[in-house]
Every structure is written in C-alpha cells, then in structure tokens.
N, C-alpha and C positions, 0 to 999 in steps of 0.2 A: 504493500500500500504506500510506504513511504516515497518507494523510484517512484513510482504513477505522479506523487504527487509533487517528487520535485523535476519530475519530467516538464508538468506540466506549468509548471514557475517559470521553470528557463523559458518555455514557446511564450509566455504570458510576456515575458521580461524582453524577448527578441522581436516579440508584435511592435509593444510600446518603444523600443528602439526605433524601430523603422519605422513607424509611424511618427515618433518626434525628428528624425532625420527626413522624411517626406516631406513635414511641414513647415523645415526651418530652422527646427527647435533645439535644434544641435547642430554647433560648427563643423562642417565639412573639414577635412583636412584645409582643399585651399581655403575657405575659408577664414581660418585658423592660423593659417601663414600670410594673409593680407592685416590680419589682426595683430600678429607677431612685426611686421615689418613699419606700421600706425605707431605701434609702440616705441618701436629704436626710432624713427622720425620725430617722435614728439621729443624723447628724452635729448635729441639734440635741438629742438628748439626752444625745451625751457630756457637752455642758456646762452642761445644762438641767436633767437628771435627767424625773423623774415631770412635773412640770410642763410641761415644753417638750412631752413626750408627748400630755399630753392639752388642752392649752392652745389657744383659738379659733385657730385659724392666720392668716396674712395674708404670702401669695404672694406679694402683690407686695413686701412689704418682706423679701422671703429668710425669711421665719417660717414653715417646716415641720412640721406637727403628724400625728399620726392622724387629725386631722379634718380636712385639705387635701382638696381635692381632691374636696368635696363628701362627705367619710365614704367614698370608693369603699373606700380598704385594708380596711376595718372590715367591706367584702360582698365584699372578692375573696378574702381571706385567712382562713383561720381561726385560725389562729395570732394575727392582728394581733386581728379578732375576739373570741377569747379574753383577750387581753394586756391590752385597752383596756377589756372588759366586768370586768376583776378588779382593775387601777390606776385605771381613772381617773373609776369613780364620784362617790369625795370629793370634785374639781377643780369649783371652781363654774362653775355651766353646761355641765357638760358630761350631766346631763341631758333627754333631749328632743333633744340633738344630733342631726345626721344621723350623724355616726358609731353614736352610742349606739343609736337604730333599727336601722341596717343590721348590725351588730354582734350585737343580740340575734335579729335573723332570722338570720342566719349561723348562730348556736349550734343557734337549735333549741331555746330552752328549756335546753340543758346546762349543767351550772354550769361558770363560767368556770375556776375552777382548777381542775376534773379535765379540762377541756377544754384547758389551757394545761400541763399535765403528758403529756397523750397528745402534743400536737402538738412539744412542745419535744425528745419522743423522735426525732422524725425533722428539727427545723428544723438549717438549715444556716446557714452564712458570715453575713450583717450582721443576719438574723432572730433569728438564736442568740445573736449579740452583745446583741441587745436585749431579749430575755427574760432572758439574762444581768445585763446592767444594772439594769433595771426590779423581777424579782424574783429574785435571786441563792438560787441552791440549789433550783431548780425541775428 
C-alpha cells in the first residue's frame, strides 16, 4: 500500500511541475540565465551608474554590461531592450553595437521611453531596480 501510495505523490508532484512550468510559474533554464546575467549588470551599475550600463563589456575581467554577452539581454528582454535603446545612445560606441541592433529589433520601431514606461508597469525585483537607477520616476 505504501509504493501505490508514494507512486502516486511522485505522478501528483511531476503533474504540478509541468503544469507550473506550462504556465510560467517556474524559471526555465534560459530563463534563469537572463535573470543571472540582470543580476551581474545591475551589481555593476550600482557603482557605475549609466556608464557601467552601457559601457563595451569585458567578461573576463568581471566587466558586466548590456552589451555582455554578445547584446543577447538587449533580444531577450524588452524591458533591457527599451532601457539600453533610451540610456545608452550618448555612451561612445555604443552605436552599431550588437546590443544597439538587437535592441532596436526587439522594439519594433517603438520608441524606447513609451516602451520603457509600459514595460516598467509590470518589471519586477533587480529589473525594477535598474530602471529605477538608470531613469528614476519612470
């Protein structure tokens, strides 16, 4: 009676897995690594500001930017997308970047502060902190 009944735990327990991964409700791997890489970007702009944000990156020396990572944040994110299409224009070189590319296909053409105003309605925990930072009262 006991296997039956923790048979049937585990199928109960691997439903509700997949059903909370179905709906969201659990980070994806990628997921998980856009959220990982928010992180190392923010913790160089507590100290960095705008700059650190949009500044050429260099991984290997712990140098975290939006544009790490080959520009990925800049096409996974539309919020980062928006953030980096409305700061980091000015920043020299960041023109012609892979982010600034990936970035402006993300929008779609949208301008970036109505698009960094929609997205900031719903951004959360270290995304929120960095739109926070970057353009306070958005």
């Amino acid at each position: 009676m006991k296997s039956v009944q923790s048979v049937f735990r585990r199928i109960v327990v691997l439903l509700l897995l997949v059903l909370c991964t179905s709906l969201g409700l659990v980070a994806t791997p990628a997921q998980a690594g856009v959220l990982d890489q928010i992180e190392q970007v923010y913790s160089s702009v507590k100290t960095g500001g705008k700059e650190a944000f949009c500044r050429k990156a260099n991984v290997a020396s712990g140098s975290f930017s939006v544009r790490s990572f080959d520009g990925t944040l800049c096409s996974n994110s539309r919020t980062i997308a928006a953030l980096s299409q409305y700061v980091c224009p000015s920043i020299a070189d960041f023109s012609g970047s892979s982010c600034d590319s990936k970035g402006k296909n993300k929008l779609g053409g949208a301008d970036p502060l109505t698009a960094l105003k929609e997205e900031a309605k719903s951004a959360a925990g270290t995304t929120k902190l960095l739109i926070n930072k970057l353009v306070p009262g958005v």
